[in-house]
N, C-alpha and C positions, 0 to 999 in steps of 0.2 A: 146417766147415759141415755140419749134418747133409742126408743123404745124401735126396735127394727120394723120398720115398713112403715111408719107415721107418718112418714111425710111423702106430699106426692111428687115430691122431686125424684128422694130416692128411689120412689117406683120408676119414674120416668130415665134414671141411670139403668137400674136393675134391668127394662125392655131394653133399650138402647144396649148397651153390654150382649143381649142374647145376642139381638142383629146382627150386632159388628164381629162377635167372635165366631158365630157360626158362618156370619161372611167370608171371613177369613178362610175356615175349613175348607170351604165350595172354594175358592180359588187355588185351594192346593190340591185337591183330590182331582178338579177338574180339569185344571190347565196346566199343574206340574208337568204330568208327563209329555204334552206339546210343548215345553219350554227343554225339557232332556232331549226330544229329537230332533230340537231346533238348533239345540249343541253339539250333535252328531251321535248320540247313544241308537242302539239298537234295541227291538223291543225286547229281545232276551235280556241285554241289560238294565234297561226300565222294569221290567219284572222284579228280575232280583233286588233292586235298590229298593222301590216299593213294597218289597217283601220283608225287607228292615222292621218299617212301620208296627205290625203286628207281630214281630218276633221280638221286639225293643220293648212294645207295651206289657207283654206278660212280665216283665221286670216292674217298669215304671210305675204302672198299676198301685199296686201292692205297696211300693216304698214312697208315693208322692201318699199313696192316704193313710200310714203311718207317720208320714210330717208333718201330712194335716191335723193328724191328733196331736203330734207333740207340740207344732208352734198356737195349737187352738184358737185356730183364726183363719177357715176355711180363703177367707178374702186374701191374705198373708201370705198362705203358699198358691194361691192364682194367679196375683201378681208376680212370683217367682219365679213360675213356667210360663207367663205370659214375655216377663222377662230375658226370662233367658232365651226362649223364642224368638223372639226378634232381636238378639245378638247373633244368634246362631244363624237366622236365616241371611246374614252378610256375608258370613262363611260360606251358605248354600250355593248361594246365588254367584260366589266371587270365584269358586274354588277351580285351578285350571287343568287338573289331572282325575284320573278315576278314583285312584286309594284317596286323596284329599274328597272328594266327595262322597265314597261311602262312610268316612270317618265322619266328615261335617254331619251329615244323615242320621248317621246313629244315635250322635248328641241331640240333635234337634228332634228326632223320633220321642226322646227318653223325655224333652220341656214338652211335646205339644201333643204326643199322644190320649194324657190322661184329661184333657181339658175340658172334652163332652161329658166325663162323670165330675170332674170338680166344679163344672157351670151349672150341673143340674144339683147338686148337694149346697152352691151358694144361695139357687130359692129357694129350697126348702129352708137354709140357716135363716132366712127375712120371711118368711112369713111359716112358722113353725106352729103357730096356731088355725093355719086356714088352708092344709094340705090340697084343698079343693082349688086352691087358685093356683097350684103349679103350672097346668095347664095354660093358664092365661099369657102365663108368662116365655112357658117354652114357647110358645104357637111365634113370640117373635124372635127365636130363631129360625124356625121353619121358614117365616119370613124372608128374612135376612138371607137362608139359604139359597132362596128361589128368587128373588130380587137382586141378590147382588151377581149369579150366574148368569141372567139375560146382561146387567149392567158391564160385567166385565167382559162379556164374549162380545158384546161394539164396541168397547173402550180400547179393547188390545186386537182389534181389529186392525184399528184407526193409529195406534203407535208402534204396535209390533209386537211380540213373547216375550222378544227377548228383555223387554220393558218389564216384564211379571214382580221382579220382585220390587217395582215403586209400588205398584197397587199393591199387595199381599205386605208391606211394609206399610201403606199409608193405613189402610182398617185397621191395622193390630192394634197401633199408637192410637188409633181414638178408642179400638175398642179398651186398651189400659187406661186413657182417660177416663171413658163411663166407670171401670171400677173404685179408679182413686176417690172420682166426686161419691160416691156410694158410703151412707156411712159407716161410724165402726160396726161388726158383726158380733152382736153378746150371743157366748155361748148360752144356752137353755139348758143343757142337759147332756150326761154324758152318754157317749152312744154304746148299748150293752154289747157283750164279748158275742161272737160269731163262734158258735156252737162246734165245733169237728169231731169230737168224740164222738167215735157210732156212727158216723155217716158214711162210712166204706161199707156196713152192712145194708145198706139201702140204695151205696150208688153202685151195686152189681145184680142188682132188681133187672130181671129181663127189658122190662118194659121202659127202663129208664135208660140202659144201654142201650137199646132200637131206638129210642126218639135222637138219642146224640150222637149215635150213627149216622142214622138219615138223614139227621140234621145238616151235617157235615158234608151229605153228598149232594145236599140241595144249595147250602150256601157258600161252597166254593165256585162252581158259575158265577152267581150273584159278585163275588170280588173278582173273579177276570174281568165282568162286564164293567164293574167300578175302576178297575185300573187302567181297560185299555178302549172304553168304548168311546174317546177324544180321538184316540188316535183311529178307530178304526172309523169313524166319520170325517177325517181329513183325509185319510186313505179313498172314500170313494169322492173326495171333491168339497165337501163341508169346511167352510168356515170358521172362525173362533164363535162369530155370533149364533149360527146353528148347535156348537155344542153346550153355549149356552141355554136357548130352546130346551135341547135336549132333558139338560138338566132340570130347568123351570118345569116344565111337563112329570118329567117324572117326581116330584116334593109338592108340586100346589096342591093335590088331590090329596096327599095321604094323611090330613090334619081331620080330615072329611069323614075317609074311612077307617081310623081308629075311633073316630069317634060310636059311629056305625055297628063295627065289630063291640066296644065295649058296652051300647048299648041293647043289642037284640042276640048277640051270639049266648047261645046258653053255658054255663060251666060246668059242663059233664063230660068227664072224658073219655068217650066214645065218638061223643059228637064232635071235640074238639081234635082229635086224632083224624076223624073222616075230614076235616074241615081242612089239615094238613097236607089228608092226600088231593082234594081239589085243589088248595093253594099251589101245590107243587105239578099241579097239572096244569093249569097255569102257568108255571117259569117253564115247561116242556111249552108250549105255544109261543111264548114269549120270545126263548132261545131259537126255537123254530122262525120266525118270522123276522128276527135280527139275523139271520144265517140267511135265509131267501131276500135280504134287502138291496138291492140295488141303487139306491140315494139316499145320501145324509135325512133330507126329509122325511123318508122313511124310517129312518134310525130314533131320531127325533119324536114322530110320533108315538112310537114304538114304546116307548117309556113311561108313555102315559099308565102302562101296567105295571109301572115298579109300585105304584101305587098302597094295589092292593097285594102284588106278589111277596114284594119285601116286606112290607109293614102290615100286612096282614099276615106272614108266618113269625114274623118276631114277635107280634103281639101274641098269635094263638101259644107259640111254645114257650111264652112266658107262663099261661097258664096252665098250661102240660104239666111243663117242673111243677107248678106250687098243687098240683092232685098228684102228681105222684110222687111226695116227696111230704114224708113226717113233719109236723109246724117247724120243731126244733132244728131242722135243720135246711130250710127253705132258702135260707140266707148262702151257706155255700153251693147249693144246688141249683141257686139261681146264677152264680161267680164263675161254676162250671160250665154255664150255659154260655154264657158270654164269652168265656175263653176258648170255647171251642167254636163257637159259632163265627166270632169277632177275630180272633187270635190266629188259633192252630189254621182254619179255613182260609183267614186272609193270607195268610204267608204262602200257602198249597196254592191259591188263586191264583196268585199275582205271580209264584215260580211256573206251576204249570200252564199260565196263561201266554206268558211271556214267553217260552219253548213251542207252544203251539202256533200263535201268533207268528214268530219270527222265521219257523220253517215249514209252516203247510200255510198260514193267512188267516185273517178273522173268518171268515166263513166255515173254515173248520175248523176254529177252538169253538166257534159257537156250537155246531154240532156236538161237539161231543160235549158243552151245555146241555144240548137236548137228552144224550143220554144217560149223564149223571142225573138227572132231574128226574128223567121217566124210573130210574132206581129208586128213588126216594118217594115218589110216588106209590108204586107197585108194593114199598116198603111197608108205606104207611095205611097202603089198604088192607097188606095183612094182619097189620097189628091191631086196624082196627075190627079187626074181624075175628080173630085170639082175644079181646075187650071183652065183644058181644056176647062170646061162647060164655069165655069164664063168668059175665055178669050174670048169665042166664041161668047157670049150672049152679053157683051161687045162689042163688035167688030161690032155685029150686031145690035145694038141700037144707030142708029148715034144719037151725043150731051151726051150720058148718061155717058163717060169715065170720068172721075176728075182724077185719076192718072197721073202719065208721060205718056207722046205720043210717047215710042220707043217700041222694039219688047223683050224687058223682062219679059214680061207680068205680072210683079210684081202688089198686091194689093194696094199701093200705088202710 
């Protein structure tokens, strides 16, 4: 069998495939809901339907990556959900009543939700030896995300929405092409069992209930903004091509600024807690400034802070979890993280965004963006400030520490 990632075709499939499938994603997150209100839904309906997405995924999740252990051939079940995906999105697209579309919805939520973790588990399956070149490889989706959002907001300018699903149908089919030319995927190794015993005694730690709280009240905004901030830039006069912009603006920076945070932020969790409440001071300016905007232009540039807003709090509270949370059980404490931040948030988003939206207007769901956010804020300076006491009293109590003995000042 030849040897995964030898040849530099397959590399050149492997980038090609990010592109295309994360291009894919950005035409659905982006332009879906401009193609529901160009069929006549309301944005209380576009919410709820939207809300499908991350109530489907806490299902799919879980069961595409026990298939992916049984058919052991990460590639095998990607083409499955890439498959079924693009059957299901002719349903989407064709479906002429409301119950046929939340139905078509649900099935397609269940192929296409889980695609961002089974695309980033198919590079690590090709290059398992050189974990350092993930990165290489994701940057061209990032790509892909940001290049194919300016490309399709003139292209469906120029033909119309209602056109959306030839584009969102033509990327899939190449991006399943890059997978097929890719070669076969040898397993290396089996992946070990995900630990649960014992971790309900660690996930009722003060400190790890406050970060998933807050977490919760800072990135439900964050998914009103992702469901409805198309609509609420046609709403003040923007075009498909502006929310394109939009989009490109907020993704080209943030390959920059992960890189930035992972290279100078320090991993001590005081400082990453304080680091929390700035980021979330931040989406309060943010939400602030999308709520006072009067031009797409303005909305547009606006974005340019999802940047460091969003991808600078998922990065830091990735590292949150892994100090406050024992080795052995890092792995489900990181799965909770996700589910609540990605999952339970998104559904809360896109329902309460969608009720705000629809009978007070985007200027006051954004509002009260602003003061879910200044919560989480206010949250997380107290908890960084409960860190500093206990490190201090710690520290000055010689014999009384039981935690690790280095300078992360984790509760553990």
């Amino acid at each position: 069998m030849q040897e995964n990632g030898s040849k530099p075709s397959s590399l050149t499939s492997l980038k090609a495939f990010n592109f295309l499938i994360y291009g894919t994603m950005v035409i659905f997150t982006s332009y879906f809901q401009l193609y529901l209100q160009d069929a006549g839904m309301n944005k209380l309906e576009i919410g709820s339907l939207m809300a499908l997405g991350p109530l489907i995924s806490l299902l799919a999740n879980p069961v595409w990556t026990f298939a992916s252990e049984r058919l052991r051939d990460t590639k095998r079940s990607l083409l499955l959900m890439m498959a079924g995906t693009l059957l299901l999105t002719q349903f989407v697209f064709h479906a002429d009543t409301f119950t046929m579309i939340y139905v078509a919805m649900m099935l397609f939520f269940f192929f296409q939700s889980p695609m961002f973790a089974q695309s980033n588990t198919l590079i690590l399956g090709y290059i398992p030896d050189q974990p350092h070149r993930f990165g290489a490889f994701r940057m061209w989706g990032s790509i892909g995300w940001a290049v194919t959002a300016v490309a399709a907001g003139l292209f469906l300018d120029r033909i119309g929405i209602s056109r959306l699903s030839f584009v969102f149908t033509g990327i899939l089919v190449l991006a399943i092409v890059s997978v097929l030319l890719l070669p076969p995927l040898k397993r290396t190794s089996e992946t070990p069992p995900m630990r649960l015993r014992g971790f309900g005694r660690f996930a009722v730690n003060r400190y790890f209930i406050a970060f998933i709280v807050l977490g919760m009240a800072v990135s439900v905004p964050t998914f009103m903004n992702n469901t409805f901030m198309s609509l609420y830039i046609t709403e003040l006069g923007g075009s498909k091509t502006v929310v394109g912009l939009a989009v490109f603006l907020s993704s080209i920076l943030e390959i920059g600024v992960l890189i930035l945070f992972n290279r100078y932020l320090r991993r001590k969790l005081s400082t990453l807690v304080g680091c929390l409440s700035l980021v979330s001071l931040l989406f309060v300016l943010r939400w602030q400034l999308m709520a006072n905007a009067t031009s797409p232009v303005e909305i547009a540039v606006i974005q340019i802070l999802h940047s460091i807003t969003f991808g600078g709090f998922f990065f830091v509270g990735t590292q949150v979890v892994r100090l406050l949370t024992p080795a052995p059980f890092r792995g489900p404490a990181q799965a909770l993280y996700t589910l609540t931040w990605s999952g339970i948030s998104g559904m809360l988003g896109s329902l309460a965004g969608g009720w705000l939206f629809q009978n007070f207007g985007g200027a006051a769901m954004y509002k009260i963006c602003v003061m879910l956010a200044l919560i989480g804020a206010a949250g997380f300076g107290i908890m960084w400030y409960w860190i500093r006491v206990q490190h201090h009293t710690q520290a000055g109590a010689a014999g009384t520490v039981t935690g690790p003995a280095d300078d992360d000042d984790s509760p553990f």
